[in-house]
N, CA, C and O atoms as a Maestro MAE file, in Angstrom:
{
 s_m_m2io_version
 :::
 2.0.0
}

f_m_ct {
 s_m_title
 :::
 protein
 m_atom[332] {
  # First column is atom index #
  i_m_mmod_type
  r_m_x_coord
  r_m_y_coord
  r_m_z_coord
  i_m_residue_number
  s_m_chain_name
  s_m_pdb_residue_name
  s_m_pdb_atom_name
  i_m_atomic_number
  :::
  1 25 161.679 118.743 60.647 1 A "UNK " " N  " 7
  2 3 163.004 118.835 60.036 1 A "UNK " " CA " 6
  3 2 162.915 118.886 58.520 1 A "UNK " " C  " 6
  4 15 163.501 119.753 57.872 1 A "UNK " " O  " 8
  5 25 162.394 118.223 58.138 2 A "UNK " " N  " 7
  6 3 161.548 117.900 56.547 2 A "UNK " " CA " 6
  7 2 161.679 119.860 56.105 2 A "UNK " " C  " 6
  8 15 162.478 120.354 55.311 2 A "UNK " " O  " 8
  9 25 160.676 120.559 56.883 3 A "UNK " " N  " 7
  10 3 160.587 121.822 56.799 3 A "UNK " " CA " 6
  11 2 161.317 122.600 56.409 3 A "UNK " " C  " 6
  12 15 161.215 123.369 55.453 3 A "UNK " " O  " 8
  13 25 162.414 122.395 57.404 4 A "UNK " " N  " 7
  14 3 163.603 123.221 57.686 4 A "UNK " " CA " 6
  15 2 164.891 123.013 56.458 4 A "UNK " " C  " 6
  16 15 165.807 123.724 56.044 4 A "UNK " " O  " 8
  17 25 164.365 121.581 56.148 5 A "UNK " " N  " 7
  18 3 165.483 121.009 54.750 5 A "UNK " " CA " 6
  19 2 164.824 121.971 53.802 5 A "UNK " " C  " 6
  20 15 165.688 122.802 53.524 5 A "UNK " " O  " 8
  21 25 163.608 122.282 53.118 6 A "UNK " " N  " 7
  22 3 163.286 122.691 52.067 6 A "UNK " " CA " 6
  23 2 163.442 123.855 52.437 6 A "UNK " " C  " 6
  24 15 163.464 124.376 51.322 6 A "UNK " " O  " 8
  25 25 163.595 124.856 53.279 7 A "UNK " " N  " 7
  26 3 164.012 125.714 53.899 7 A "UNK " " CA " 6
  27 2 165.252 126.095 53.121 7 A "UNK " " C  " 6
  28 15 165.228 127.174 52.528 7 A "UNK " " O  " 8
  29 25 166.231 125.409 53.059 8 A "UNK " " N  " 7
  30 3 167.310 125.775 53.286 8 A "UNK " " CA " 6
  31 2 167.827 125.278 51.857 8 A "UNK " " C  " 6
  32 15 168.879 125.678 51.358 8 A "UNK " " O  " 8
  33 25 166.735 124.112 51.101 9 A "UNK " " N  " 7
  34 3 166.808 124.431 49.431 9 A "UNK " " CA " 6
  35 2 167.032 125.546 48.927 9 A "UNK " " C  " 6
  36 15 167.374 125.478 47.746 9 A "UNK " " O  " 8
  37 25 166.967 126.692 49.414 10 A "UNK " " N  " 7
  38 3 166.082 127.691 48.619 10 A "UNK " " CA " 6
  39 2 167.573 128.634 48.570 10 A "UNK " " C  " 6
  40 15 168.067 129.203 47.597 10 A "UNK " " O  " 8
  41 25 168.075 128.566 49.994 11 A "UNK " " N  " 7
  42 3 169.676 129.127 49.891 11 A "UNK " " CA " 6
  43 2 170.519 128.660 48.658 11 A "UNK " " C  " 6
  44 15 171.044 129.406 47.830 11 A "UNK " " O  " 8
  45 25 170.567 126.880 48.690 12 A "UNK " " N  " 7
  46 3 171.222 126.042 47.840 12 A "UNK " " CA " 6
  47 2 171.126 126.422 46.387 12 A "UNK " " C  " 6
  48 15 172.065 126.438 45.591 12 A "UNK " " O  " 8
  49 25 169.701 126.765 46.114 13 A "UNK " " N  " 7
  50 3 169.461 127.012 44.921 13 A "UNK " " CA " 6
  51 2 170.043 128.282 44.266 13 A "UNK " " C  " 6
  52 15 169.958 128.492 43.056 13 A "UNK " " O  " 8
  53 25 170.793 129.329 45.368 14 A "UNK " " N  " 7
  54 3 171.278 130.513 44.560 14 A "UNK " " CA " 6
  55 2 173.267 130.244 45.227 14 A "UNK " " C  " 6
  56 15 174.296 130.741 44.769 14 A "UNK " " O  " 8
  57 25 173.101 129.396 46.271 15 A "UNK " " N  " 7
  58 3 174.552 129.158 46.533 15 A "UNK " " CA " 6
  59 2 174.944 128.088 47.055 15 A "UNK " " C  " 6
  60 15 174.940 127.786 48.248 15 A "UNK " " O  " 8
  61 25 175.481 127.166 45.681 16 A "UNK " " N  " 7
  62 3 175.107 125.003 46.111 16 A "UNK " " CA " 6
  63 2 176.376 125.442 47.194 16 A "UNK " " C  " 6
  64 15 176.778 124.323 47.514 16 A "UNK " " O  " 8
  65 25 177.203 126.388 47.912 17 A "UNK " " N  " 7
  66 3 178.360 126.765 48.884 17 A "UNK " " CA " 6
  67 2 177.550 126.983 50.041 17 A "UNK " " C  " 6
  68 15 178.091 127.007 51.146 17 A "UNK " " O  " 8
  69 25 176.342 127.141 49.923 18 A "UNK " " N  " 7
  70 3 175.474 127.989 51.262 18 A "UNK " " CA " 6
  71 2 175.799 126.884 52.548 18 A "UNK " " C  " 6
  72 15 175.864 125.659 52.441 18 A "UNK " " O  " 8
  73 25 176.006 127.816 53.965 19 A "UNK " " N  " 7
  74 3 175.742 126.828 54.862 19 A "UNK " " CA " 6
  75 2 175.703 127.775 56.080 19 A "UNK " " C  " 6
  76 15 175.932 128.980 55.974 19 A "UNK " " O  " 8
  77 25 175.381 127.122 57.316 20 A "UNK " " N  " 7
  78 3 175.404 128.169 57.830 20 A "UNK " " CA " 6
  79 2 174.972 127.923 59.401 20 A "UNK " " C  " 6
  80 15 175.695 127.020 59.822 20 A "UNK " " O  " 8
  81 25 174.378 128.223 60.081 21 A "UNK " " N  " 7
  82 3 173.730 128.132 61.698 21 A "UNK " " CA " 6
  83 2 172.673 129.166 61.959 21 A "UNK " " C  " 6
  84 15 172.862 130.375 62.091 21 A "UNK " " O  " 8
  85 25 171.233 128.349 62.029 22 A "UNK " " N  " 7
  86 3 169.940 129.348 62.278 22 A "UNK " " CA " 6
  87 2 169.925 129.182 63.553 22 A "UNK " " C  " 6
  88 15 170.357 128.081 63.894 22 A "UNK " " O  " 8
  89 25 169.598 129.846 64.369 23 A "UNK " " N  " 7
  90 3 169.138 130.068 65.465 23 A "UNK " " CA " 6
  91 2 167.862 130.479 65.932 23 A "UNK " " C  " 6
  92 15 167.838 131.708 65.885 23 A "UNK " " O  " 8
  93 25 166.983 130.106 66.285 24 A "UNK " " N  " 7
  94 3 165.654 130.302 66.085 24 A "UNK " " CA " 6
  95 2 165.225 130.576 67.888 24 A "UNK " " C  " 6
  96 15 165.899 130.005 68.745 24 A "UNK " " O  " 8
  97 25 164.419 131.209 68.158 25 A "UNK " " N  " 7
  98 3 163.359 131.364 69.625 25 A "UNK " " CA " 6
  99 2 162.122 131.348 69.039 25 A "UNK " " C  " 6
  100 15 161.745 131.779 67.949 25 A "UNK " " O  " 8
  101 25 161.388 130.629 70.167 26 A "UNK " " N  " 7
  102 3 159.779 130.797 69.705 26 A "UNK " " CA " 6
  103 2 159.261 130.095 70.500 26 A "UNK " " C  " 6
  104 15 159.598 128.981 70.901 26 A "UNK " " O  " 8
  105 25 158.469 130.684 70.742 27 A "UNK " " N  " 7
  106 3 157.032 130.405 71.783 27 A "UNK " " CA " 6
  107 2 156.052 129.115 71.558 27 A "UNK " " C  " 6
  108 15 155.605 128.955 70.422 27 A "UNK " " O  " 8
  109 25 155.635 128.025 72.766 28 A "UNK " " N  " 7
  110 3 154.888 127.382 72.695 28 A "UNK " " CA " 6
  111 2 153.719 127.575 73.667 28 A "UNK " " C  " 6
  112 15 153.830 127.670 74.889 28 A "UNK " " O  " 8
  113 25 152.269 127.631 72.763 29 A "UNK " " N  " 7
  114 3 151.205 128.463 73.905 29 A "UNK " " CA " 6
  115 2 151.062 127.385 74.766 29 A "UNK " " C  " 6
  116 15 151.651 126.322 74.570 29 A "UNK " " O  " 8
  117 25 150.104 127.641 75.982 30 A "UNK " " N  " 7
  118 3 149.355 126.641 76.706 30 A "UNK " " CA " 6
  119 2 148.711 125.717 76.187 30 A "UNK " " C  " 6
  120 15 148.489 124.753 76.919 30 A "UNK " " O  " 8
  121 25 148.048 125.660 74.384 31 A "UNK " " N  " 7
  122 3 147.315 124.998 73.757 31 A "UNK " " CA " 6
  123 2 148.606 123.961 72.929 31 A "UNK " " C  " 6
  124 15 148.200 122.989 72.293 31 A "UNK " " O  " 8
  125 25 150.021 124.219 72.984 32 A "UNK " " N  " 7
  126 3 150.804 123.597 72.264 32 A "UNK " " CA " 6
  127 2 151.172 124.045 71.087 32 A "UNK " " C  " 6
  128 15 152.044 123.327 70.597 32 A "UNK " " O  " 8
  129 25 150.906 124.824 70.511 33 A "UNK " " N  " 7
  130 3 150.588 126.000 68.913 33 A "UNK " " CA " 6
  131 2 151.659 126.917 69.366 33 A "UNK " " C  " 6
  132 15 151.630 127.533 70.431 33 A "UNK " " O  " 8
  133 25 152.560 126.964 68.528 34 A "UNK " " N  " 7
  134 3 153.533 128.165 68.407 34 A "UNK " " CA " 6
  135 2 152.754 129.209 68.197 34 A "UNK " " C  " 6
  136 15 151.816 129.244 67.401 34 A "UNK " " O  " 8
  137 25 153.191 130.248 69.037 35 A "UNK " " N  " 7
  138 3 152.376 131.444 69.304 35 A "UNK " " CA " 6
  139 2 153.265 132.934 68.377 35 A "UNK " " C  " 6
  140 15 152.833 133.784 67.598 35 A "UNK " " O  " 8
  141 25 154.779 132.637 69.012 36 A "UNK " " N  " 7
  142 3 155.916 133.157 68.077 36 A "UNK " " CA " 6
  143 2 156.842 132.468 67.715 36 A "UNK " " C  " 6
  144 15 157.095 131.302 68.016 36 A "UNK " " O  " 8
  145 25 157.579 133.425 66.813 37 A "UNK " " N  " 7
  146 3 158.534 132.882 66.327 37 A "UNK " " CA " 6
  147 2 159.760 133.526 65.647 37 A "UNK " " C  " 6
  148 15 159.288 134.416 64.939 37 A "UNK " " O  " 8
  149 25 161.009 133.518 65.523 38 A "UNK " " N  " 7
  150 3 161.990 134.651 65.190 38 A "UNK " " CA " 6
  151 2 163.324 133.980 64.656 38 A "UNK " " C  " 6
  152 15 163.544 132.905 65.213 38 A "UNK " " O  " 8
  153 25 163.957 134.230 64.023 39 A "UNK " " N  " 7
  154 3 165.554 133.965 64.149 39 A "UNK " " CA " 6
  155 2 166.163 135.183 64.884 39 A "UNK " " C  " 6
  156 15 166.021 136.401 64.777 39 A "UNK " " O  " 8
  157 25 166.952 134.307 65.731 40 A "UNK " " N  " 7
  158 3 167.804 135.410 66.869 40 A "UNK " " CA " 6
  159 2 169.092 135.834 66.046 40 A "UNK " " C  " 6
  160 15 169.317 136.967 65.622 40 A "UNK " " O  " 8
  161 25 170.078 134.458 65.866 41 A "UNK " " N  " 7
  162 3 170.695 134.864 65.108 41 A "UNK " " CA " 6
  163 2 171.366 133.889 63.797 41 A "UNK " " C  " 6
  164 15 171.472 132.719 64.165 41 A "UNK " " O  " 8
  165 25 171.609 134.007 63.055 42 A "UNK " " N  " 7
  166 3 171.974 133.543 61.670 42 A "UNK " " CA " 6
  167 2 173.183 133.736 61.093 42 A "UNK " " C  " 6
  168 15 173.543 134.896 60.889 42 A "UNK " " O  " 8
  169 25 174.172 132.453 60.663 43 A "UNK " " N  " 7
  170 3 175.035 132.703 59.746 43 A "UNK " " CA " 6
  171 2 175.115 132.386 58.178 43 A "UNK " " C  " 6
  172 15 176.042 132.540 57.383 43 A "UNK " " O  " 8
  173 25 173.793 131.878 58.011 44 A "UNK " " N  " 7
  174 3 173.368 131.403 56.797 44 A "UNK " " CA " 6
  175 2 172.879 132.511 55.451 44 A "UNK " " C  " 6
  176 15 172.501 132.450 54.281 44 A "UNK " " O  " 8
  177 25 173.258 133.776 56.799 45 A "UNK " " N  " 7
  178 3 172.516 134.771 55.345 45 A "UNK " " CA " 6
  179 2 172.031 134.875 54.060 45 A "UNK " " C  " 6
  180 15 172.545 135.447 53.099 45 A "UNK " " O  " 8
  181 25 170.949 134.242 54.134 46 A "UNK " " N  " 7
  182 3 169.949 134.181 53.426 46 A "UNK " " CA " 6
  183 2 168.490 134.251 54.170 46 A "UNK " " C  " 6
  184 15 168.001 133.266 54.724 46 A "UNK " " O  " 8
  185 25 167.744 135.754 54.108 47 A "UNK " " N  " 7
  186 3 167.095 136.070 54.456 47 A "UNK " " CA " 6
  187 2 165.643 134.988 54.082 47 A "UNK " " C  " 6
  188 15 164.936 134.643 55.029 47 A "UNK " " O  " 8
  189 25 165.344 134.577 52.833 48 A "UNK " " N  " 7
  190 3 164.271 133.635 52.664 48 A "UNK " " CA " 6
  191 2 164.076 133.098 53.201 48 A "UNK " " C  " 6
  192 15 162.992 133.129 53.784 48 A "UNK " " O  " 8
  193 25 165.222 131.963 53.461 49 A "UNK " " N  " 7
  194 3 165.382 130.850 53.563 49 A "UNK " " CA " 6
  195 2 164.852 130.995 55.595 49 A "UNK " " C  " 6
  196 15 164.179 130.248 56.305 49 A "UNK " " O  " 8
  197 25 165.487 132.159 55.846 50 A "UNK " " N  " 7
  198 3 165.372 132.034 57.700 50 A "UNK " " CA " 6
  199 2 163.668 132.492 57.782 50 A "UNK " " C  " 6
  200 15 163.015 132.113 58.754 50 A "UNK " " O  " 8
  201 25 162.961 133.400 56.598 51 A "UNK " " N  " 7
  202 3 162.212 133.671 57.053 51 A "UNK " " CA " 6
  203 2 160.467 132.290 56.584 51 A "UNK " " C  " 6
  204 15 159.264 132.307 56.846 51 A "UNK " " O  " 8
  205 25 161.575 131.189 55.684 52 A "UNK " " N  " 7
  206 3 160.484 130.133 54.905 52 A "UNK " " CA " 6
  207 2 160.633 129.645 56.859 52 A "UNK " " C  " 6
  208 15 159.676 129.726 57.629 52 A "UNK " " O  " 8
  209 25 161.969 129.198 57.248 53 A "UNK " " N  " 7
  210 3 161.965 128.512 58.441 53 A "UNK " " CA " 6
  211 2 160.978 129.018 59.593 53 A "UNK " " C  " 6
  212 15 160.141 128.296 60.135 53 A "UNK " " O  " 8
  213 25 161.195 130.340 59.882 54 A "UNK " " N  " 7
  214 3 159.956 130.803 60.773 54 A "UNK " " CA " 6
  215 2 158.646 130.453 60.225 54 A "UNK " " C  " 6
  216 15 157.878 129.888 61.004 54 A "UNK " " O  " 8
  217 25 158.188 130.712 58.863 55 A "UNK " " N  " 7
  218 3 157.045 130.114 58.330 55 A "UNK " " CA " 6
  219 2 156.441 129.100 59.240 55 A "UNK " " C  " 6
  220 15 155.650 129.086 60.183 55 A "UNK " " O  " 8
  221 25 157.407 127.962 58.304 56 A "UNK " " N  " 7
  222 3 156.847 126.482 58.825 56 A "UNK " " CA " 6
  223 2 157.098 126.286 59.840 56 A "UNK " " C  " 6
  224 15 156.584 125.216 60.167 56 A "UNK " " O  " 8
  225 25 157.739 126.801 60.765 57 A "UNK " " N  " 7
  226 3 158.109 126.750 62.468 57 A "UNK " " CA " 6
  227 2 156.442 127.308 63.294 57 A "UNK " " C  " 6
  228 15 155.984 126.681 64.249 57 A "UNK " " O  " 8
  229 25 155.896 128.276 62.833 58 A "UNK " " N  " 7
  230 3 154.664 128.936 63.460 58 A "UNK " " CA " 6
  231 2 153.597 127.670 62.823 58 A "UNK " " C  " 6
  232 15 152.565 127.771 63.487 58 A "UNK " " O  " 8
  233 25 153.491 126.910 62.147 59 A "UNK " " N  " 7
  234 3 152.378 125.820 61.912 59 A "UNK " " CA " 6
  235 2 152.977 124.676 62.811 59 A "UNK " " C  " 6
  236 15 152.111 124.091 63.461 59 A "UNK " " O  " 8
  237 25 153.712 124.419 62.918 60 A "UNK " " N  " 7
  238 3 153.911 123.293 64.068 60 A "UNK " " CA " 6
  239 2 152.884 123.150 65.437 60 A "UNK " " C  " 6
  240 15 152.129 123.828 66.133 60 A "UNK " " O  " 8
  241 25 153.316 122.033 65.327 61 A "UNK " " N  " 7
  242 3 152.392 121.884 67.010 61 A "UNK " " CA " 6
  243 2 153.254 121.028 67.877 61 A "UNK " " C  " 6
  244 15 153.990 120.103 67.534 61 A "UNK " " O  " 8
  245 25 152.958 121.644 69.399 62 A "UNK " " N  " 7
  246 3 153.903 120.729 70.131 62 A "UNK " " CA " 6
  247 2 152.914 120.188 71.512 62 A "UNK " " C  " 6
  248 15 151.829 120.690 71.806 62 A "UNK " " O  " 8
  249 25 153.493 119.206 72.152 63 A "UNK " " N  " 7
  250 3 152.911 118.555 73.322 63 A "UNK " " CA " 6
  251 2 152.799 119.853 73.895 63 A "UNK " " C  " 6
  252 15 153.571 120.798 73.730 63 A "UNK " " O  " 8
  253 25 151.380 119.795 74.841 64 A "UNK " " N  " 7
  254 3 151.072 120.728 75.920 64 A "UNK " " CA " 6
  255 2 152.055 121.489 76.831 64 A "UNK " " C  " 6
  256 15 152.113 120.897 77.908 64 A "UNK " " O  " 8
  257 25 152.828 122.545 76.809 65 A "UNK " " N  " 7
  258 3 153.167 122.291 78.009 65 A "UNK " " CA " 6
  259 2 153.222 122.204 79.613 65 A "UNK " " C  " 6
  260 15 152.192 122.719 80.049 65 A "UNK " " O  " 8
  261 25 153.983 121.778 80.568 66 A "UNK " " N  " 7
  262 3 153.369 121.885 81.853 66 A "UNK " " CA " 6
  263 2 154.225 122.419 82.893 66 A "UNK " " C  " 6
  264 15 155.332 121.886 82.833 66 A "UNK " " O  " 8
  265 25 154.137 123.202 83.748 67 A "UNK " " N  " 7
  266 3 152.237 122.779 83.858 67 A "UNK " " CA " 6
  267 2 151.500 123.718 83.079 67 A "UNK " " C  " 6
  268 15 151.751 124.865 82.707 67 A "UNK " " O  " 8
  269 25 150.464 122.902 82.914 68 A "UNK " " N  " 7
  270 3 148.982 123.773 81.782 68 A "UNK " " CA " 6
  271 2 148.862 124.656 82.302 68 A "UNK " " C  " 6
  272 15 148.980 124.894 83.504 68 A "UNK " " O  " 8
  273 25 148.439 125.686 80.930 69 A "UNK " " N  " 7
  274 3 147.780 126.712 80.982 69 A "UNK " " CA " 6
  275 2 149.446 128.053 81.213 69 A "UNK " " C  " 6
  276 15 149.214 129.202 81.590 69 A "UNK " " O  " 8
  277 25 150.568 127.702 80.984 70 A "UNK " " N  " 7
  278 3 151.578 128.650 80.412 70 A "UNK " " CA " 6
  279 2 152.546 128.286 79.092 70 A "UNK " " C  " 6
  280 15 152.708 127.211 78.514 70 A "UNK " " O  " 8
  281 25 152.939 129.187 78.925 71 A "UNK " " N  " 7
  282 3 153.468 129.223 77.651 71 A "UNK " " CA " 6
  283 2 154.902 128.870 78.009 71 A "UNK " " C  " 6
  284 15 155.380 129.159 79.106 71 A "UNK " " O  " 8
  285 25 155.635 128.185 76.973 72 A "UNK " " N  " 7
  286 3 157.356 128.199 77.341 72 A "UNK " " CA " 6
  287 2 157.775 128.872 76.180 72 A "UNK " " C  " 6
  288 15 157.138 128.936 75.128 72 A "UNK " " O  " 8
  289 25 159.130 129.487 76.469 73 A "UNK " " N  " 7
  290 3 160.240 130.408 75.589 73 A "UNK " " CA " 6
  291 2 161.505 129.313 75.343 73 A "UNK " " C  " 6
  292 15 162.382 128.997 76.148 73 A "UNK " " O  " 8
  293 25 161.209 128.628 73.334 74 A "UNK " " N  " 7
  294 3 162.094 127.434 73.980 74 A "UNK " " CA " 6
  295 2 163.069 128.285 72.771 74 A "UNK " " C  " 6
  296 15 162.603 129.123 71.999 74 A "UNK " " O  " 8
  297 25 164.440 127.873 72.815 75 A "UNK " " N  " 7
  298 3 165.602 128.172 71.776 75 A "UNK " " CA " 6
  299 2 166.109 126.757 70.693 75 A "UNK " " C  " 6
  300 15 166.278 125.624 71.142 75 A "UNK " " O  " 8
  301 25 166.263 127.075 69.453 76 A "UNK " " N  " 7
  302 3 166.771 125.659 69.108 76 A "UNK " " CA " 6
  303 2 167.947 126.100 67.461 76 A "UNK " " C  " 6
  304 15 167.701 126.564 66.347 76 A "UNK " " O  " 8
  305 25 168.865 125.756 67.978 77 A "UNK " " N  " 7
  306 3 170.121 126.360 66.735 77 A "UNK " " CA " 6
  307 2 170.089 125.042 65.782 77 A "UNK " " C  " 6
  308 15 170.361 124.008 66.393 77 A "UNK " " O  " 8
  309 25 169.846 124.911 64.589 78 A "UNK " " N  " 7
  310 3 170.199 124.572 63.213 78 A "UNK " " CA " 6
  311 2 171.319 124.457 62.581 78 A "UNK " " C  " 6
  312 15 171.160 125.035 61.507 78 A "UNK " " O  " 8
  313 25 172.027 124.170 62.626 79 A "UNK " " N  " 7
  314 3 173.646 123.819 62.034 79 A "UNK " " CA " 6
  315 2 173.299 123.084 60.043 79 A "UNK " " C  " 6
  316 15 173.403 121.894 59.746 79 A "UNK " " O  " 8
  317 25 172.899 124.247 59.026 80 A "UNK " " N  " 7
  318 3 172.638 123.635 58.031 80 A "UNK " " CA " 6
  319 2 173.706 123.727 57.484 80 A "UNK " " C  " 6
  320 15 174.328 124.784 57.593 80 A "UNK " " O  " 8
  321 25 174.371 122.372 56.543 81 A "UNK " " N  " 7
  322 3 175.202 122.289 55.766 81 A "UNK " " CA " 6
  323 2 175.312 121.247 55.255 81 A "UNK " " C  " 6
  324 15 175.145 120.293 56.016 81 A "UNK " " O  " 8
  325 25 175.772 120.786 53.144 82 A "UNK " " N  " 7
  326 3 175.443 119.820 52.689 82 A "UNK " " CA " 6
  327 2 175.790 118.513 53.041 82 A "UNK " " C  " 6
  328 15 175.185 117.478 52.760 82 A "UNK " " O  " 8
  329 25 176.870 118.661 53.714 83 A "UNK " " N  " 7
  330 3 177.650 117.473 54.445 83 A "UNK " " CA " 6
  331 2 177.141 117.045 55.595 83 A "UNK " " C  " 6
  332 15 177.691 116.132 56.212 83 A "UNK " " O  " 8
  :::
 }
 m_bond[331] {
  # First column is bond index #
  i_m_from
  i_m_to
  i_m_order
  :::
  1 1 2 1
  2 2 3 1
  3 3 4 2
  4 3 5 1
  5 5 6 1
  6 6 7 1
  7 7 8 2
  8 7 9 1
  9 9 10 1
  10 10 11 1
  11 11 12 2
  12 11 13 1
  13 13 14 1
  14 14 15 1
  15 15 16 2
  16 15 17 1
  17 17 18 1
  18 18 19 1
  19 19 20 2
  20 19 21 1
  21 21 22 1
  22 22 23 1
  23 23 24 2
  24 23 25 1
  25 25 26 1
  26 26 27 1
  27 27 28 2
  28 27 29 1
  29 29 30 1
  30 30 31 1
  31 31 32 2
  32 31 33 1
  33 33 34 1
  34 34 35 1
  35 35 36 2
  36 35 37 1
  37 37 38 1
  38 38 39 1
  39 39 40 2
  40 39 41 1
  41 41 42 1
  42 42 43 1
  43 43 44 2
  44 43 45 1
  45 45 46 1
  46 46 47 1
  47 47 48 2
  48 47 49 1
  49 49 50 1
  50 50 51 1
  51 51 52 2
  52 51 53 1
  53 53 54 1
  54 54 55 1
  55 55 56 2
  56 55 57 1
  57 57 58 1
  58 58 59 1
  59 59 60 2
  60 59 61 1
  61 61 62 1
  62 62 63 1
  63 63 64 2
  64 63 65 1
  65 65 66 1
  66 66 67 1
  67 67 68 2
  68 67 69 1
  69 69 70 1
  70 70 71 1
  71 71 72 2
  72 71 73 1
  73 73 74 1
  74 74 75 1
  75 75 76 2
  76 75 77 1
  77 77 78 1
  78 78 79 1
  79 79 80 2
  80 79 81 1
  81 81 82 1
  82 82 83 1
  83 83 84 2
  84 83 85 1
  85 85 86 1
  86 86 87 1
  87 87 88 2
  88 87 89 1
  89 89 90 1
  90 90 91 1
  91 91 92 2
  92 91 93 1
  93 93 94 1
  94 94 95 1
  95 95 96 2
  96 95 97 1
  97 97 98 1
  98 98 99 1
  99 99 100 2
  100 99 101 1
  101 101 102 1
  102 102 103 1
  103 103 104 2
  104 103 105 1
  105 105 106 1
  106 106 107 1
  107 107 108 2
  108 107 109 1
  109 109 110 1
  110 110 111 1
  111 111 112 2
  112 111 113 1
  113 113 114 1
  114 114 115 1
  115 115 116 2
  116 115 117 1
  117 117 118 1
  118 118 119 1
  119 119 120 2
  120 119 121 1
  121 121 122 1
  122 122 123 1
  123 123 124 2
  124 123 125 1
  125 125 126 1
  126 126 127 1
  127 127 128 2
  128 127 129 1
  129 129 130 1
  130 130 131 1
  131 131 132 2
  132 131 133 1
  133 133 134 1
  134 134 135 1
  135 135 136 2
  136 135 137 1
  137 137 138 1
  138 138 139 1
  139 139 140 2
  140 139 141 1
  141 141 142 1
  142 142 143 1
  143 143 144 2
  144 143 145 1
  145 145 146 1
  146 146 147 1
  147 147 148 2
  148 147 149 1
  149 149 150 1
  150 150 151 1
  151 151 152 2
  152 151 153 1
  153 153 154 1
  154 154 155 1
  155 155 156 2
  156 155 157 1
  157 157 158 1
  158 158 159 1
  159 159 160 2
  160 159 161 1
  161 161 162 1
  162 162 163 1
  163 163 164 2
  164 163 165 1
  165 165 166 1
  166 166 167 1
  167 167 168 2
  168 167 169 1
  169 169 170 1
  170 170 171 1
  171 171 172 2
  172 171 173 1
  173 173 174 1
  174 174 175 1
  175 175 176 2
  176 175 177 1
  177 177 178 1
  178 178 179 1
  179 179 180 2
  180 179 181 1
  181 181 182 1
  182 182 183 1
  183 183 184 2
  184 183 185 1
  185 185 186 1
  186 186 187 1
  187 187 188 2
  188 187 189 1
  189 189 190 1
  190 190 191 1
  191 191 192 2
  192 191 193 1
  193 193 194 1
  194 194 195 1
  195 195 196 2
  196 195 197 1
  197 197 198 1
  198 198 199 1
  199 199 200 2
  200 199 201 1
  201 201 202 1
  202 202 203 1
  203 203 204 2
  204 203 205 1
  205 205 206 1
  206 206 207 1
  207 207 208 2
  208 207 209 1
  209 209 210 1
  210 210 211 1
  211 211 212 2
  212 211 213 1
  213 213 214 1
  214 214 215 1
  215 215 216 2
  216 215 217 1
  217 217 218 1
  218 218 219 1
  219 219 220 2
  220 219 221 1
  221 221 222 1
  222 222 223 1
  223 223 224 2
  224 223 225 1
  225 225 226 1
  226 226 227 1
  227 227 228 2
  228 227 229 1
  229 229 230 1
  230 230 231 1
  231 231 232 2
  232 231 233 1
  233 233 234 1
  234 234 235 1
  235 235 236 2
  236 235 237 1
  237 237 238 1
  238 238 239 1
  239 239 240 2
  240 239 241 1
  241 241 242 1
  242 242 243 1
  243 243 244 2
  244 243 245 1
  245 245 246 1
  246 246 247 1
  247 247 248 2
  248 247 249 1
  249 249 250 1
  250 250 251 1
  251 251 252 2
  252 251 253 1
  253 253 254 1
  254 254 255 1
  255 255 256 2
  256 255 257 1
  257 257 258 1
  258 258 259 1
  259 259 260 2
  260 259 261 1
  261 261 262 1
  262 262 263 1
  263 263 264 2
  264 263 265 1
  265 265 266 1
  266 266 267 1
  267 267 268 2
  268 267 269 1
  269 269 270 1
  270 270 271 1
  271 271 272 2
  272 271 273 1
  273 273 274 1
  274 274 275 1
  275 275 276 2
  276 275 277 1
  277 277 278 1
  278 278 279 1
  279 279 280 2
  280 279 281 1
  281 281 282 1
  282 282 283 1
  283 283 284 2
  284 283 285 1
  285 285 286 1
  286 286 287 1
  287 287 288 2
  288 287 289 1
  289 289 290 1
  290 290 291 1
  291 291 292 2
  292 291 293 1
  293 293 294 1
  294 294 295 1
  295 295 296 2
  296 295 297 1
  297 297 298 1
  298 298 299 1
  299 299 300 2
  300 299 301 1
  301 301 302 1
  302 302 303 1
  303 303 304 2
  304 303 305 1
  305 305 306 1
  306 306 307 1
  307 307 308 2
  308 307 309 1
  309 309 310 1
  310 310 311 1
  311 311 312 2
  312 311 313 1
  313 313 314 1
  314 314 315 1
  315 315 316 2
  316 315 317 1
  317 317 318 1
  318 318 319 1
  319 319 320 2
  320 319 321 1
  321 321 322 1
  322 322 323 1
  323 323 324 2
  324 323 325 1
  325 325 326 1
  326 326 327 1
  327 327 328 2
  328 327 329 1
  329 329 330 1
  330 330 331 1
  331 331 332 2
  :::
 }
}
């Protein structure tokens, strides 16, 4: 989350008004390592900022999942705003 805040500095910094809803999909391999990663869809328009979030979204690591040895397709929406 840490990530996703400095993420979304970066909007703030050209519009302290910015806010918005990321929507993100992305892949967790059999090893737990985000494999992909995307914004589906976005109201935060600010292209950086969604593409710093995919950044630090593909270095993450997550518990295995199971059963071992497949990958899951997980979704997770972001609701950023200063309040």
């Amino acid at each position: 989350r840490d990530a996703v805040g400095e993420c979304y500095q970066l909007a703030l910094a050209e519009d302290p008004d910015a806010q918005g809803d990321v929507h993100v999909r992305f892949i967790v391999g059999p090893d737990g390592e985000v494999d992909a990663v995307e914004v589906f869809h976005s109201t935060l328009a600010h292209p950086a900022s969604e593409r710093c979030i995919c950044d630090a979204m593909a270095n993450w690591r997550f518990p295995r999942p199971r059963p071992r040895g497949r990958s899951v397709l997980l979704t997770y929406p972001y609701a950023l705003a200063t309040e």
